[in-house]
C-alpha positions as CSV (number, residue, x, y, z in Angstrom):
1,X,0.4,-13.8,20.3
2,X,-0.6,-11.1,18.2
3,X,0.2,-8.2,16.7
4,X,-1.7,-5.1,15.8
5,X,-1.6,-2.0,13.4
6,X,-3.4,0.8,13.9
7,X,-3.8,3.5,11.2
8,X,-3.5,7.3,11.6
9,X,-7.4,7.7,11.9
10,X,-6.8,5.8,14.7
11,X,-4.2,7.9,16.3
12,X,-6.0,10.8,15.2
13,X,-7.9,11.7,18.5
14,X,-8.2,11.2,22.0
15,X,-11.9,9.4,21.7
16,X,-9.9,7.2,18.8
17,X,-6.8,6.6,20.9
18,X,-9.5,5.2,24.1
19,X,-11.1,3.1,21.6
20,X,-7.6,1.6,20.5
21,X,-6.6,1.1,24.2
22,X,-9.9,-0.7,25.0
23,X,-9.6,-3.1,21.6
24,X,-5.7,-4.1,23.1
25,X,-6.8,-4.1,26.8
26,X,-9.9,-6.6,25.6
27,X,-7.1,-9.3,24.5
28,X,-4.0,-9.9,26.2
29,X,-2.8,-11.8,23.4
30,X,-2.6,-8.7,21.9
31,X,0.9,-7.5,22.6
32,X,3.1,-6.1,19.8
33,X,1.6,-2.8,18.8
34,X,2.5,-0.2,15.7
35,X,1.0,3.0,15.2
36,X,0.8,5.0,12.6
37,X,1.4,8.7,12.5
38,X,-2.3,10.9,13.4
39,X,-4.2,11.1,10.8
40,X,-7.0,14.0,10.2
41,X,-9.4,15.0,13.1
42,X,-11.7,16.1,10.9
43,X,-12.2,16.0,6.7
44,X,-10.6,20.1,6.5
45,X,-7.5,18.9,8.6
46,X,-3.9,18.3,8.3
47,X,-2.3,15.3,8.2
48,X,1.0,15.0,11.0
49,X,3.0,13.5,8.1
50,X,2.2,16.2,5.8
51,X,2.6,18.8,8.3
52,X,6.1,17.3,9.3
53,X,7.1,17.3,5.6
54,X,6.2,20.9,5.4
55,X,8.0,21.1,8.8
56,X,10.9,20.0,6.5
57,X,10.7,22.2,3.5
58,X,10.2,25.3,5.8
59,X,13.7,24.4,6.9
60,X,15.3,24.2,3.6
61,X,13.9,27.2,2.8
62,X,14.5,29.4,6.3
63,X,17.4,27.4,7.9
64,X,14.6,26.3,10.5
65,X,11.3,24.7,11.0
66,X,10.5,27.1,13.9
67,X,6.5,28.4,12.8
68,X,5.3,24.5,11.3
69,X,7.4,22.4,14.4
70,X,5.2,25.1,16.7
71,X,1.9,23.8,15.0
72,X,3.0,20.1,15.6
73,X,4.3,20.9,19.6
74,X,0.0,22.5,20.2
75,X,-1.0,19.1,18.0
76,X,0.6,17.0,20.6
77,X,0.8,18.7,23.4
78,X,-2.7,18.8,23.5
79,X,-3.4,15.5,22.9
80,X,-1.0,14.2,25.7
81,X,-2.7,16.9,28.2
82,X,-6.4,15.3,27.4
83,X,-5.3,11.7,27.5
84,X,-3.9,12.9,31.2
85,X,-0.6,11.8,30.6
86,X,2.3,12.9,32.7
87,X,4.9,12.5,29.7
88,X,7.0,16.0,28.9
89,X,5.9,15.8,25.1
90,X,7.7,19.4,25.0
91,X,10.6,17.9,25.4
92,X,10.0,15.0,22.4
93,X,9.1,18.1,20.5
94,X,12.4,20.1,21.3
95,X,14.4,16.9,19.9
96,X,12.5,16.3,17.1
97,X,12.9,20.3,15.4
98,X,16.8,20.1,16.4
99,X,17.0,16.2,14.6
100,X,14.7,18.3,11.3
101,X,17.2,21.3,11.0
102,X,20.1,19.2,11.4
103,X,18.7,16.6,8.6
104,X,20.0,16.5,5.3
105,X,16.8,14.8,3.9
106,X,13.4,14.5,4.6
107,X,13.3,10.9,6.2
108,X,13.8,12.1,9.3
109,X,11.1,14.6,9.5
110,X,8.7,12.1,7.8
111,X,9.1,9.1,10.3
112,X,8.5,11.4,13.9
113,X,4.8,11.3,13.8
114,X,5.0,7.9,14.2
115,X,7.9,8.2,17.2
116,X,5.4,10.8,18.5
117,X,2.5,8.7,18.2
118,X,4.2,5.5,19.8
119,X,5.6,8.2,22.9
120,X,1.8,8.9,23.4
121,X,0.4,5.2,22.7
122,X,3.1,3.1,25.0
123,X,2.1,5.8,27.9
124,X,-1.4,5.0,27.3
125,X,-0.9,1.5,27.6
126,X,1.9,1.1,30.3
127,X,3.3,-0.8,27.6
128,X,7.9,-0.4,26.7
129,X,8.5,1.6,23.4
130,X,10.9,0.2,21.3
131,X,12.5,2.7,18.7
132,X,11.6,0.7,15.0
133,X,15.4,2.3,14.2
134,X,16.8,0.4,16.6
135,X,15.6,-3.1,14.9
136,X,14.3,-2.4,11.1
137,X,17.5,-2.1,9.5
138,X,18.6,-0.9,5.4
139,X,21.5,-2.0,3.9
140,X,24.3,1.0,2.5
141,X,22.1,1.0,-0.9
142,X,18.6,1.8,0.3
143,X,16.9,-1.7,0.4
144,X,15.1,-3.5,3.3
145,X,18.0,-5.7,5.2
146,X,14.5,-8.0,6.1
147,X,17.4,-11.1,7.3
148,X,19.0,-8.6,9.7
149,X,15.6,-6.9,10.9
150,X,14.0,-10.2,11.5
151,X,17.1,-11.8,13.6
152,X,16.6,-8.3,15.8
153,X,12.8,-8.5,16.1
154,X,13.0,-11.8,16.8
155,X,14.8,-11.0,20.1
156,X,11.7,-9.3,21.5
157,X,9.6,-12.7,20.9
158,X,9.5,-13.6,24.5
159,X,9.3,-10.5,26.3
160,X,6.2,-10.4,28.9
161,X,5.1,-7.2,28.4
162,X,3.8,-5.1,25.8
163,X,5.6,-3.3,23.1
164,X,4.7,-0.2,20.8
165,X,6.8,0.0,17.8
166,X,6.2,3.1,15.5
167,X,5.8,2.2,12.0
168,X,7.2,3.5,8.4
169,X,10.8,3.8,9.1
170,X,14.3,2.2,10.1
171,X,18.0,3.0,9.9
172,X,21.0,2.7,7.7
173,X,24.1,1.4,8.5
174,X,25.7,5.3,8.3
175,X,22.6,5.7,11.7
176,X,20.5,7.6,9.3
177,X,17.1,7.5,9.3
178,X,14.9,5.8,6.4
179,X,11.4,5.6,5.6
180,X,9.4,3.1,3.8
181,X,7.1,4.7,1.0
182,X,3.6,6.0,2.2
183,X,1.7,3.6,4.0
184,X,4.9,1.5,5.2
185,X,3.4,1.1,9.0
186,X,1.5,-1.8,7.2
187,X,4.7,-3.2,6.5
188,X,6.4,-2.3,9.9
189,X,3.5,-4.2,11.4
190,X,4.2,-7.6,8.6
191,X,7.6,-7.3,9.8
192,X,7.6,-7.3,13.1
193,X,4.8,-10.1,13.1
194,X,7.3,-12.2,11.3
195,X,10.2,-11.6,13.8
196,X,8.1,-12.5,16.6
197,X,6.6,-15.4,15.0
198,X,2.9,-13.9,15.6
199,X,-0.6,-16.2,15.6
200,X,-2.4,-13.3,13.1
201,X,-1.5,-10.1,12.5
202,X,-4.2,-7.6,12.9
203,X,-4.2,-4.8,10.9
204,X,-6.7,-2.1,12.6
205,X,-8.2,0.7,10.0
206,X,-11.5,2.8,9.7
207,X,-13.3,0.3,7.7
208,X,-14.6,-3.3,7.6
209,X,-12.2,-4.6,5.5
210,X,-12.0,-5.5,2.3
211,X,-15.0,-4.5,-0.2
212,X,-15.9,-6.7,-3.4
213,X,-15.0,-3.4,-5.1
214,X,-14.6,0.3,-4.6
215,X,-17.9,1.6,-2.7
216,X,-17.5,5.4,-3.8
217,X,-18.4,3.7,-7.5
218,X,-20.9,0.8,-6.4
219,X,-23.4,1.4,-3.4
220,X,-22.9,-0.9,-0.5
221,X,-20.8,-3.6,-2.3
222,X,-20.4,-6.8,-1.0
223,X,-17.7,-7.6,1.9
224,X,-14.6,-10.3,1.5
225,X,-14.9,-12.7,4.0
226,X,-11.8,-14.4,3.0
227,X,-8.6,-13.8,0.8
228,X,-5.4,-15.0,-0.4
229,X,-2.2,-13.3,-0.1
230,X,-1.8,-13.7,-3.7
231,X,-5.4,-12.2,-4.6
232,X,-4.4,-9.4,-1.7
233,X,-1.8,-8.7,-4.0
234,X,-3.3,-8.1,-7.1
235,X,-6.1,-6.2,-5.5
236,X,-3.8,-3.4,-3.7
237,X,-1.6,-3.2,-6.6
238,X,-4.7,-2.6,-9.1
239,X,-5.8,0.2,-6.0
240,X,-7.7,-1.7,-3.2
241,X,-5.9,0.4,-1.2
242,X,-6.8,-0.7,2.6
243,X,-3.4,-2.3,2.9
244,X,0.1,-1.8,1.5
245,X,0.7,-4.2,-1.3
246,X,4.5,-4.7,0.1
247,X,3.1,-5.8,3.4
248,X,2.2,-9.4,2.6
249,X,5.8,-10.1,1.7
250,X,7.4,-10.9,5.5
251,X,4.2,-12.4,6.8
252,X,3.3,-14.8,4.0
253,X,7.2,-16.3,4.2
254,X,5.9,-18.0,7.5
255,X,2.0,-17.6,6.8
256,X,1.2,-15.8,9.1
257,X,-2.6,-14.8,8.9
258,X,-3.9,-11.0,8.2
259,X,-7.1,-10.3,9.5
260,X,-8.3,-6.4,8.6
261,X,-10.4,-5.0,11.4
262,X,-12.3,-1.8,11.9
263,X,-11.3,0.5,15.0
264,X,-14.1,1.8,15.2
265,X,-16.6,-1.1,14.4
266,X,-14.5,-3.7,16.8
267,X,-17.1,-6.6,16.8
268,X,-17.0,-7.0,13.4
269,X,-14.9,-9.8,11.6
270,X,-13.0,-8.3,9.5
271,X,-11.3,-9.9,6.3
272,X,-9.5,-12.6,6.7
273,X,-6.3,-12.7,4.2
274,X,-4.3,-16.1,4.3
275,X,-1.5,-18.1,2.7
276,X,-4.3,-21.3,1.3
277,X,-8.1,-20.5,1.0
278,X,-8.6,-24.3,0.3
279,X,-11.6,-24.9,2.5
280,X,-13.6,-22.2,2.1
281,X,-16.2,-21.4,-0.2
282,X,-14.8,-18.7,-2.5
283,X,-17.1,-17.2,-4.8
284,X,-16.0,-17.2,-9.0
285,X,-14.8,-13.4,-8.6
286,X,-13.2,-12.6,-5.2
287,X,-13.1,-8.7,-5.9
288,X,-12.7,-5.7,-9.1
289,X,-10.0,-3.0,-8.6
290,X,-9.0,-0.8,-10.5
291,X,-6.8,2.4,-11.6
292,X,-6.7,5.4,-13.9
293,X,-3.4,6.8,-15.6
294,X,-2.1,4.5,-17.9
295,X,-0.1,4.9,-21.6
296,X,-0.1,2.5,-23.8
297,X,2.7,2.2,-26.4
298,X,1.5,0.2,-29.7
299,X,3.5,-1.8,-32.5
300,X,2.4,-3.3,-35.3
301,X,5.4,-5.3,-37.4
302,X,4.9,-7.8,-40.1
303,X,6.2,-11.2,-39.2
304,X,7.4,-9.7,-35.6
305,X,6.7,-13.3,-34.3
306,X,9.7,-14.6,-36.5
307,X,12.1,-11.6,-35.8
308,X,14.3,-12.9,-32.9
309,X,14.7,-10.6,-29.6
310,X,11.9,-8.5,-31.1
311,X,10.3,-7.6,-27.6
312,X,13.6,-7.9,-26.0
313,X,14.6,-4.5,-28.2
314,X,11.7,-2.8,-27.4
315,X,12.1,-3.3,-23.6
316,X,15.5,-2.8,-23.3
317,X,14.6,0.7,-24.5
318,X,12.3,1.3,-22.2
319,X,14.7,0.2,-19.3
320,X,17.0,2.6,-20.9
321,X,14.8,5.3,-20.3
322,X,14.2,3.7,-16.7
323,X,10.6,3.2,-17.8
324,X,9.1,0.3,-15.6
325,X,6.5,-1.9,-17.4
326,X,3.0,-3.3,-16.3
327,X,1.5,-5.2,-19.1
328,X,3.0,-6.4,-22.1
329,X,0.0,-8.4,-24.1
330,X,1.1,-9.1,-27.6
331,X,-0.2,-10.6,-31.2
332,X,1.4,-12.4,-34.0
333,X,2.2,-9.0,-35.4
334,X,1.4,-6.4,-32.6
335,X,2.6,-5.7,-29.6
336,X,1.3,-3.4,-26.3
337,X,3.2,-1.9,-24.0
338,X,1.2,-0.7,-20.8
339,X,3.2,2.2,-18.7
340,X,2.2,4.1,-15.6
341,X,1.7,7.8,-16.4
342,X,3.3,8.6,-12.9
343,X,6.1,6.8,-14.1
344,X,6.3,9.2,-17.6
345,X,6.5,12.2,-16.3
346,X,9.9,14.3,-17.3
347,X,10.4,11.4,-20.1
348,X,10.4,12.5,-23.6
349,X,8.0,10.2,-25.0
350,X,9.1,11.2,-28.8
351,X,12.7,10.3,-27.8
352,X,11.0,6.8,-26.2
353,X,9.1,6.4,-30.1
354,X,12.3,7.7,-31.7
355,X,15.0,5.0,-29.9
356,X,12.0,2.5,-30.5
357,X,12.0,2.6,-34.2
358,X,15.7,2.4,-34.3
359,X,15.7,-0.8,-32.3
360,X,13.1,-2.6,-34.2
361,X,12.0,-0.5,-37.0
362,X,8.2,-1.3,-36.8
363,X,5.8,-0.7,-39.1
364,X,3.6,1.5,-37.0
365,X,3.9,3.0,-33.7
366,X,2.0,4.9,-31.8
367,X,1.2,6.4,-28.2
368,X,-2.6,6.7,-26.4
369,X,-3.4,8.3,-23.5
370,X,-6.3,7.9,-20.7
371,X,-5.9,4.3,-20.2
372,X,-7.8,2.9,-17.6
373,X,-7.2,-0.7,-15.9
374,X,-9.8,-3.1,-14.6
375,X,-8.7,-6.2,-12.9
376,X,-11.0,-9.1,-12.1
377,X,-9.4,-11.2,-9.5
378,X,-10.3,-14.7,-7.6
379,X,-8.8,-18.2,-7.4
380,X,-12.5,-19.3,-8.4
381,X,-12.5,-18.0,-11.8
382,X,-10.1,-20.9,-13.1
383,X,-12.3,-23.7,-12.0
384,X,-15.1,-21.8,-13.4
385,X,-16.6,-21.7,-17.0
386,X,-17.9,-18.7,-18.6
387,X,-16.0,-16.3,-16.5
388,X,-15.0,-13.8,-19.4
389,X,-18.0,-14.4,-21.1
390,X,-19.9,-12.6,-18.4
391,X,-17.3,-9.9,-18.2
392,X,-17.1,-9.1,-21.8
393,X,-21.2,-9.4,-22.1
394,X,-21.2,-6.5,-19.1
395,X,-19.2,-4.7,-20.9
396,X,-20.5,-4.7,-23.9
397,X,-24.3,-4.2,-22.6
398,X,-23.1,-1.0,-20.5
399,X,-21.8,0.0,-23.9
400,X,-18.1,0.1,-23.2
401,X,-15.2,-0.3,-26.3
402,X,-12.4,-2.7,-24.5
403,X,-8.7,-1.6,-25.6
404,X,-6.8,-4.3,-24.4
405,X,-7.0,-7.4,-22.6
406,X,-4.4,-9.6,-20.7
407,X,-4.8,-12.4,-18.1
408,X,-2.4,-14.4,-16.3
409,X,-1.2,-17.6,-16.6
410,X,-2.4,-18.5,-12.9
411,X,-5.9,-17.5,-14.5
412,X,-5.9,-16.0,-11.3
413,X,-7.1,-12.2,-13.1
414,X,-8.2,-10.7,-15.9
415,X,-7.2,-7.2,-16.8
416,X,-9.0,-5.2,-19.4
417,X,-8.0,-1.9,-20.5
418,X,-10.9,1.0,-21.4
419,X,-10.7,4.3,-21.6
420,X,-10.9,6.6,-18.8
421,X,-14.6,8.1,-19.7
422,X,-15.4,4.7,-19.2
423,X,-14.0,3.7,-16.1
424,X,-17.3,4.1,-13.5
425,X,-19.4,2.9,-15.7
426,X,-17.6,0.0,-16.5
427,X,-16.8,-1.1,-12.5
428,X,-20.3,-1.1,-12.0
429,X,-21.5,-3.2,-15.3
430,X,-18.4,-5.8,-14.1
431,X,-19.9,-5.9,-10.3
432,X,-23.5,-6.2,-11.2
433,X,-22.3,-9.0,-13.3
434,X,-21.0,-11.2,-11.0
435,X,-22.8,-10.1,-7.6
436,X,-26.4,-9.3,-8.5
């Protein structure tokens, strides 16, 4: 059995929507299906999410999302009307701009262009539309209830016939509608695979999976055959951003396979993403990922490695500030402190330096800005000699000053930090390295 995701590109159109029905019709394994909301019809359009979020503000602001729900209704309408479908969308519509200007946040507006999109993609198929509220359940503080949600799923395991689940949202226990952050229908999809106790879950998208690195910096990179779940992970969270880091979480409990596959491009492969790669013949560097917007927070103390609960001050000032931390590589002496600059903003950082140097009263402190982070991640690199000698000679020969440099104990990555004026440059150098 298997189940499939399809992405808003996907959903976007009614040429896209065929091609979806004819990649489920070609496998009858295929049986458990979540869609995503529509996506953009064209690179100057809107997505349905985004319209429905505007949908949502318009009501704060008028006491009604009459003019942007109108703009959704011709969106859907229309598409219904050119798939030749006999279902009243009017009426979905009618329930969904009552539901928005009786909500009290913008959850419930955000998750109906999936609902919509399932109404439209289980008439398509002749396939039962189950409501994801009525089996993805949130406990009373917000968090994924995933032991509840899968003994619900699980119910659905041996049903004959197809299902369509909308993705990116569930319910609390008060009935209320919650979404996952952006991207959750990737999640949905891991979730429901899990319940059902799915063969692979195929997660459908406009491109062929998984690059060696990001092809809007290096022409035609390599494709990734194969993939761990824990090299998936370290990939999406450094930016590969073809699936939603959180979404290997339900499917690698049982290990289920993900295989990423192209809509559009059907015959080919795909990525294969899987629990063990032992087997296969993995290359030293699986794939380069990276991400811009990064602070890093610098110490320098004499005999800081003798001072007991040193980093545990800093840290705990940090948390104070609800600062979350993604690298902490240290010295003897020194000390780094690597924070999202998303994760900054309305923090004073002078107050941060301030409570800092009345924790552990360092010797110098300072803050720098445009931090970029580079992460070089495979399974093959620990079995492999030379590894960082390459990556440090690429860097050096394509001229680029590394700030900081940590790897994992798994010697599963290596991240270096370099400035943001160096970013491209340094991607490529690190590709042409290892894939020349």
């Amino acid at each position: 059995m298997k189940v499939c995701k399809f992405g808003g590109t996907s959903m976007a159109t009614v040429a896209s929507i065929r091609q979806v029905q004819s990649i489920i019709e070609s496998d009858p394994m295929r049986k458990f299906i979540i869609v995503s909301a529509p996506g953009k019809r064209f690179s100057e359009d809107t997505k349905i999410t985004d319209m429905l979020y505007a949908a949502y503000a318009e009501k704060l602001e008028n006491g009604s999302c009459r003019y942007k729900i109108a703009e959704i209704r011709t969106r859907f309408v229309e598409l219904a009307k050119e798939l030749g479908l006999s279902v009243d969308m009017n009426k979905y519509i009618d329930e969904v701009e009552k539901g928005i200007n009786e909500s009290t946040t913008a959850d419930y507006a955000a998750s109906r262009g999936e609902y919509l999109s399932a109404v439209i993609m289980s008439e398509v198929l002749g396939f039962k539309m189950l409501d994801a509220a009525d089996v993805i359940k949130f406990k009373a503080d917000g968090t994924f209830d995933s032991e509840l949600t899968n003994d619900l799923v699980s119910k659905y395991a041996k049903e004959s016939g197809g299902i369509v689940v909308p993705g990116f949202y569930g319910r609390m226990p008060d009935k209320t509608i919650k979404t996952f952050t952006r991207g959750g229908s990737d999640f949905t999809g891991a979730i429901i695979a899990r319940g059902v106790g799915a063969t692979v879950y195929e997660n459908w998208t406009d491109v062929n999976g998984f690059m060696v690195t990001d092809p809007r910096l290096v022409n035609n990179p390599k494709h990734i055959e194969v993939l761990s779940y824990e090299e998936l992970r370290e990939l999406s969270y450094m930016g590969a951003s073809v699936l939603h880091p959180d979404s290997i979480f339900p499917v690698q409990i049982d290990k289920i396979p993900i295989n990423i596959r192209n809509t559009f491009n059907p015959e080919m492969p795909g990525t294969l993403i899987l629990d063990n790669t032992d087997g296969y013949k993995i290359p030293k560097v699986t794939g380069i990922a990276g991400r811009k917007g990064n602070t890093t927070i610098s110490l320098k103390k004499a005999m800081m490695n003798a001072e007991i609960g040193f980093c545990r001050k800093v840290l705990s000032v940090l948390e104070r500030h609800g600062m979350s931390v993604e690298h902490v590589p240290t010295g003897i002496d020194t000390m780094s402190i690597v924070l999202s600059d998303a994760g900054l903003k309305g923090v004073d950082e002078n107050k941060i330096v301030d409570d800092i140097r009345g924790a552990v009263n360092p010797d110098h402190i300072e803050i720098t800005h445009s931090l970029a982070l580079i992460a070089v991640v495979g399974h093959g690199m620990a079995n492999s000699r030379g590894v960082a000698a390459t990556l440090f000679t690429a860097l050096y020969k394509a001229g680029v000053n590394v700030r900081m440099i940590d790897q994992g104990s798994s010697e599963l990555n290596i991240i270096v930090g370099v400035e943001e004026k160096d970013y491209n440059a340094s991607i490529k150098a690190i590709y042409n390295a290892f894939f020349d």
